[in-house]
C-alpha positions as CSV (number, residue, x, y, z in Angstrom):
1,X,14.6,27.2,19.0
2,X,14.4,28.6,15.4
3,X,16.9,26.7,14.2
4,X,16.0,23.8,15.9
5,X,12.5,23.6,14.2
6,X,14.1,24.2,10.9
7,X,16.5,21.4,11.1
8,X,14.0,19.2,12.6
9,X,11.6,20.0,9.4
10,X,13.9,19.5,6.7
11,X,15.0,15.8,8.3
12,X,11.7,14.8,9.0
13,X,11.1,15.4,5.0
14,X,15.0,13.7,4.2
15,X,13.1,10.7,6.7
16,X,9.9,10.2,4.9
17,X,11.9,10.2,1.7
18,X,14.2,7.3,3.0
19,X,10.9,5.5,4.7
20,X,8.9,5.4,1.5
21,X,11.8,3.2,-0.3
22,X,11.8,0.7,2.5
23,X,9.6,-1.9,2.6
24,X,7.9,-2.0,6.1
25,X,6.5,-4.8,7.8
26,X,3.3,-2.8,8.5
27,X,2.5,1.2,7.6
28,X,-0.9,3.2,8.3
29,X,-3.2,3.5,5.6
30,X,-6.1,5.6,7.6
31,X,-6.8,7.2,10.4
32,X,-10.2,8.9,12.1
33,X,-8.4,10.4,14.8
34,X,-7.2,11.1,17.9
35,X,-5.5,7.9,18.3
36,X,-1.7,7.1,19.8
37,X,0.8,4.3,19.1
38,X,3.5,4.3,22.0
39,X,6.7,3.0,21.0
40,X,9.7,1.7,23.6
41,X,13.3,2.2,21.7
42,X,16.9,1.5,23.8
43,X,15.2,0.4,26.7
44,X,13.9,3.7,27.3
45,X,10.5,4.2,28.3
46,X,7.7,4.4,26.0
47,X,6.8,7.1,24.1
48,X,2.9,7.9,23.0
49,X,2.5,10.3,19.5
50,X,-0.4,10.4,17.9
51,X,-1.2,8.1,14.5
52,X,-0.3,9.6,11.0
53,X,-1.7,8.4,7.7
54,X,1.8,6.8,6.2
55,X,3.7,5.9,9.2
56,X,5.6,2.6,9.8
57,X,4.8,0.3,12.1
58,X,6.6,-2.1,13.8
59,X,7.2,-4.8,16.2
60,X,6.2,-4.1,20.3
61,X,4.2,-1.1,18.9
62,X,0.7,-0.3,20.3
63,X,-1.6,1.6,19.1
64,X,-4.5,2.9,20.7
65,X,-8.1,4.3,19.2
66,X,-10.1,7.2,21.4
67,X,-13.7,8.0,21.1
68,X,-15.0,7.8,17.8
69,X,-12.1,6.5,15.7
70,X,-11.0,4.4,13.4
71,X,-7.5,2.8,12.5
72,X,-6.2,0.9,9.2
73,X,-3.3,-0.6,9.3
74,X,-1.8,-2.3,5.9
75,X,0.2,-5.5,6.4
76,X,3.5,-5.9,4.7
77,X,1.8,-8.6,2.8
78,X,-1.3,-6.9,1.6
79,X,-3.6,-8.1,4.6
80,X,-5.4,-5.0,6.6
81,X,-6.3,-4.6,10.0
82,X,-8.8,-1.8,11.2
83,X,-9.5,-1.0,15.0
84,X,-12.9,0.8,16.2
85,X,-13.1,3.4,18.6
86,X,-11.8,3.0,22.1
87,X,-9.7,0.2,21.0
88,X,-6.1,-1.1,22.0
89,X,-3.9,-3.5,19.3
90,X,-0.4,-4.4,20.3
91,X,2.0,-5.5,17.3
92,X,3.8,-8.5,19.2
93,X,5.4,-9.7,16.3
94,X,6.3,-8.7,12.5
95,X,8.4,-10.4,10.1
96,X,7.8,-9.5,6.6
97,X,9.7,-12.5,4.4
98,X,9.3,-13.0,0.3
99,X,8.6,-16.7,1.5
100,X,6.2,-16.2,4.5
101,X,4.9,-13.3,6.4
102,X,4.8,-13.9,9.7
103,X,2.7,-11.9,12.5
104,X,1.1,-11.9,15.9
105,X,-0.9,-9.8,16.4
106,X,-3.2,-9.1,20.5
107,X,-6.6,-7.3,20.8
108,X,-6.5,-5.6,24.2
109,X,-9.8,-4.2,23.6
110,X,-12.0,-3.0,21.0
111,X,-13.3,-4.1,17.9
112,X,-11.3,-5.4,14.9
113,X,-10.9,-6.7,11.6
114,X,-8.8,-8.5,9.9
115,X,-9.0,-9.3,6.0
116,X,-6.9,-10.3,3.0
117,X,-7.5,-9.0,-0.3
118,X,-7.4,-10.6,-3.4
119,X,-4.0,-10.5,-4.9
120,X,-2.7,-11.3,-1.4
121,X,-4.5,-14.4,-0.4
122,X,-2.0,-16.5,-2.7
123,X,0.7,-15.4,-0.4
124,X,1.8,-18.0,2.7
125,X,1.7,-16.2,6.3
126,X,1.6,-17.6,9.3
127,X,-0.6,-14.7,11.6
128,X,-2.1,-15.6,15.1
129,X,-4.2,-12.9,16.7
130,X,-5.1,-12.8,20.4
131,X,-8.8,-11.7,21.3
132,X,-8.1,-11.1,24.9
133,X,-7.5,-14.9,26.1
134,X,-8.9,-16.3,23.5
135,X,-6.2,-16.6,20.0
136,X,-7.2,-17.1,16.2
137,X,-4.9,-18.9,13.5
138,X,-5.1,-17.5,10.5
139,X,-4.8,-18.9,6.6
140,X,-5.3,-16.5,4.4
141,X,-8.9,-15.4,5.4
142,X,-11.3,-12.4,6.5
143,X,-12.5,-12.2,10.5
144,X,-14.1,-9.9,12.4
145,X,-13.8,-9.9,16.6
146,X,-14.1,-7.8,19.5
147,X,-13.0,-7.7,23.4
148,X,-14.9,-6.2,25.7
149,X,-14.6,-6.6,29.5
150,X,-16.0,-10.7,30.5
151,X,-16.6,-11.1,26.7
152,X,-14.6,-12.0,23.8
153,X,-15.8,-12.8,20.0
154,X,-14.4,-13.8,17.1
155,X,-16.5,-14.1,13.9
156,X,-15.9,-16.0,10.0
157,X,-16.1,-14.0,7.3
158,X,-14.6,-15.9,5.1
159,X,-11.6,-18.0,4.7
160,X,-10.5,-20.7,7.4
161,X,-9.5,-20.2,11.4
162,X,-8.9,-22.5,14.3
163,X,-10.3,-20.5,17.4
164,X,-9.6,-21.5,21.0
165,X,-9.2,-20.3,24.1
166,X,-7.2,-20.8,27.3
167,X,-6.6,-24.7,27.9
168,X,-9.2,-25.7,24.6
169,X,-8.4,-27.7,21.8
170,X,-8.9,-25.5,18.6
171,X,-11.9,-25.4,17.3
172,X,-11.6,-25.1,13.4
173,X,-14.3,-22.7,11.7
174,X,-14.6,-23.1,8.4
175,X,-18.3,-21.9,7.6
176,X,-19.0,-17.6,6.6
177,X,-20.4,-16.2,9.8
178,X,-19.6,-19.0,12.6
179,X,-18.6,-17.2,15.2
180,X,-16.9,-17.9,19.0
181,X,-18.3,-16.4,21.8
182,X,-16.2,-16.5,25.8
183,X,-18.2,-15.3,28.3
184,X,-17.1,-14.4,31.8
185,X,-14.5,-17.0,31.1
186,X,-16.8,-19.9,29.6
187,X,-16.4,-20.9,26.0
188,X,-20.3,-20.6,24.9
189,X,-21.5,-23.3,21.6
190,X,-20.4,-22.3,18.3
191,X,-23.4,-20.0,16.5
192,X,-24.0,-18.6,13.1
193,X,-24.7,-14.7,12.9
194,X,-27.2,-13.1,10.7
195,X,-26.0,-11.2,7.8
196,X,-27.5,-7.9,9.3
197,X,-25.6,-7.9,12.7
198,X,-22.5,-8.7,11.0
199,X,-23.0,-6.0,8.9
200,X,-23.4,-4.0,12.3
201,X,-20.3,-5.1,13.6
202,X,-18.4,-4.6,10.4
203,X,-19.5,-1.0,10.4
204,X,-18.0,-0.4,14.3
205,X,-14.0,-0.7,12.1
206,X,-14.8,0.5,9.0
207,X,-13.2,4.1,8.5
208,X,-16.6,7.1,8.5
209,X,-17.1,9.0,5.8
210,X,-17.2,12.8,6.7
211,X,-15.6,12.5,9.8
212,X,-12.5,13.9,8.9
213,X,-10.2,11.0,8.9
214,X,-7.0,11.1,7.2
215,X,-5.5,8.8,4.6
216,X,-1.9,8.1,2.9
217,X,-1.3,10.1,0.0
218,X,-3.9,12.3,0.8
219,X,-3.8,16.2,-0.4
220,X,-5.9,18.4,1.4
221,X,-4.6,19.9,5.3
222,X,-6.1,21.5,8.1
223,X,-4.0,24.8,8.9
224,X,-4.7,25.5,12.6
225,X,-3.0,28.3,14.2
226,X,-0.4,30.5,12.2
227,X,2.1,33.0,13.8
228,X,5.5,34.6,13.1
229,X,7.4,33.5,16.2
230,X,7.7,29.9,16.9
231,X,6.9,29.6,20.7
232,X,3.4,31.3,19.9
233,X,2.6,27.8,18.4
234,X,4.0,25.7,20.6
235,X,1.4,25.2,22.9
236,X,-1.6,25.0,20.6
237,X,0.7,22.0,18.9
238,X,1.6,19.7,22.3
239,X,-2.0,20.6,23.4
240,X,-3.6,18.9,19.8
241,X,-1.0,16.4,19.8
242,X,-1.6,14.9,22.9
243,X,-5.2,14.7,22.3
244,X,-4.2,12.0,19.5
245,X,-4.2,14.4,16.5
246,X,-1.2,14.5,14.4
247,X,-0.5,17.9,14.0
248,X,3.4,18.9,12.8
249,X,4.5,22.2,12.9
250,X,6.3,23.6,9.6
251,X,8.4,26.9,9.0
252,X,6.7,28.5,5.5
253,X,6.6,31.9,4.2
254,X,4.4,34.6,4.1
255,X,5.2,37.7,1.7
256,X,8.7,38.2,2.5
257,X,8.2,37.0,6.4
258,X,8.8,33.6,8.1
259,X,5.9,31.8,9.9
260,X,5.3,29.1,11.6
261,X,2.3,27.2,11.1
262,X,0.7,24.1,12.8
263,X,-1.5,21.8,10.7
264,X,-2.9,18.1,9.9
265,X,-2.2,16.6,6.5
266,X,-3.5,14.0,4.6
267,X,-6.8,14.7,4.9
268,X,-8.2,13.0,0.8
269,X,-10.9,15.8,0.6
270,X,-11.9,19.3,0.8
271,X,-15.1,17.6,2.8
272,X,-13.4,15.5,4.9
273,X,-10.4,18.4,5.9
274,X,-13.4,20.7,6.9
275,X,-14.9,18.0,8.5
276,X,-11.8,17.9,11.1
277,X,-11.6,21.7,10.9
278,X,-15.1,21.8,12.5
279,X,-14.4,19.4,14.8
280,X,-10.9,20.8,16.3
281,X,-12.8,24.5,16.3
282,X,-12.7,25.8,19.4
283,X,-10.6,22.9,21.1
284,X,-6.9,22.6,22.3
285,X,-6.1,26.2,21.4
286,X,-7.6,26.4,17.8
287,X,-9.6,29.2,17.0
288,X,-10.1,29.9,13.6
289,X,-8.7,26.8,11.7
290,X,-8.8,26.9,7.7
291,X,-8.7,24.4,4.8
292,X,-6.2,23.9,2.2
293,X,-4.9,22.2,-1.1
294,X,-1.3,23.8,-1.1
């Protein structure tokens, strides 16, 4: 087992080396865990991990938000996608191109968000996104919708969309802050939202701050559970990963003796690692977790 853990290290490092100088269709900039993305590869079944700050994404992948998270995913283009809590986003399709990006992209459930920054909205893609029923073409713009069960919306921000839903001719919206609403099947008038409920719904995808998410490139780790033989971690690990928190378990050394220590990186600051250290105290094995830049 010792040497499995060590070889499985050291290639996950050789792996992220490789990753970083590929361009990916779509990679994870943020995450306010727990949340999953399951994966089918071969024709095997699927299999659920938890969400990392810096993974690639791709095409058939879904990824799932639990209570109280957040996702952000960045778009091979420059376009990013956040998911609220309790949400569910499949990746249908991704085809990153230098000529034109192309995407598909289903809300299951949850909230979401979809917008294009500056030096990307120059950039041609062709991205459809499925609220439920109800599907969204995009050109280059900034949305905002959410499915919830008998209820789907999809609201301008900004930019241009053509909104129908099953058996409708597309509606084109074209105004900031139109918005479509289905209810219980029926396709309700086309309204206009107030500035302060938008901003309400714009806060249910934004990432919290001081809730312990993790971002890419960030510095700062949670160190969980330490201990000198290898299957004294293991259970504390499968136990935090299931629950949707991306914990890896890495061979160090302490003095002139080998441990084996199970911890969360990425986290951008001291505040927001102690943040998750609080809230993982006490749960899924962890006892006494502790903070760290190194």
């Amino acid at each position: 087992m010792k040497t499995i853990l060590c070889q499985l290290f050291f290639a996950s490092i050789a792996l992220a080396s490789g990753l970083a100088h590929a361009q990916s269709a779509a990679v994870v900039d943020g995450v306010q865990m727990p949340a999953w993305v399951e994966r089918s590869e071969g024709g095997a079944p699927p299999r659920k991990m938890p969400v990392v700050p810096g993974m690639q994404l791709k095409a058939g992948d879904k990824l799932t938000t639990g209570s109280g998270s957040r996702l952000q995913v960045r778009l091979a283009e420059g376009s990013v996608v956040k998911l609220g809590e309790n949400g569910s986003l499949q990746l249908k399709e991704l085809e990153p191109s230098k000529t034109l990006f192309k995407a598909a992209l289903g809300v299951l459930e949850g909230a979401f968000r979809f917008t294009t920054d500056l030096a990307a909205k120059g950039r041609r893609r062709d991205v459809s996104i499925s609220v439920a029923t109800v599907t969204a073409g995009i050109r280059g713009t900034d949305l905002w919708g959410k499915s919830v069960p008998d209820r789907q919306i999809v609201c301008l921000i900004e930019g241009k969309i053509e909104v129908a839903g099953p058996n409708e001719t597309p509606f084109t919206m074209d105004q900031p802050r139109q918005f479509y609403r289905r209810e219980k099947g029926v396709t309700q008038p086309i309204g206009l939202v107030e500035e302060a409920q938008l901003g309400e719904w714009a806060k249910e995808t934004d990432v919290e701050k001081g809730k312990g998410a993790a971002r890419r490139g960030g510095k700062w780790k949670v160190n969980l559970l330490s201990a000198p033989k290898q299957n004294a971690v293991l259970d504390v690990y499968d136990q935090v990963r299931a629950a949707g928190y991306g914990a890896e378990i890495f061979p160090t050394m302490a003095g002139e003796k080998r441990v084996y220590v199970v911890r969360i990186n990425g986290l951008p600051s001291k505040a927001e690692a102690q943040a998750l250290a609080d809230r993982l105290k006490g749960k899924y094995g962890v006892a006494a977790p502790k903070v760290s830049s190194s």
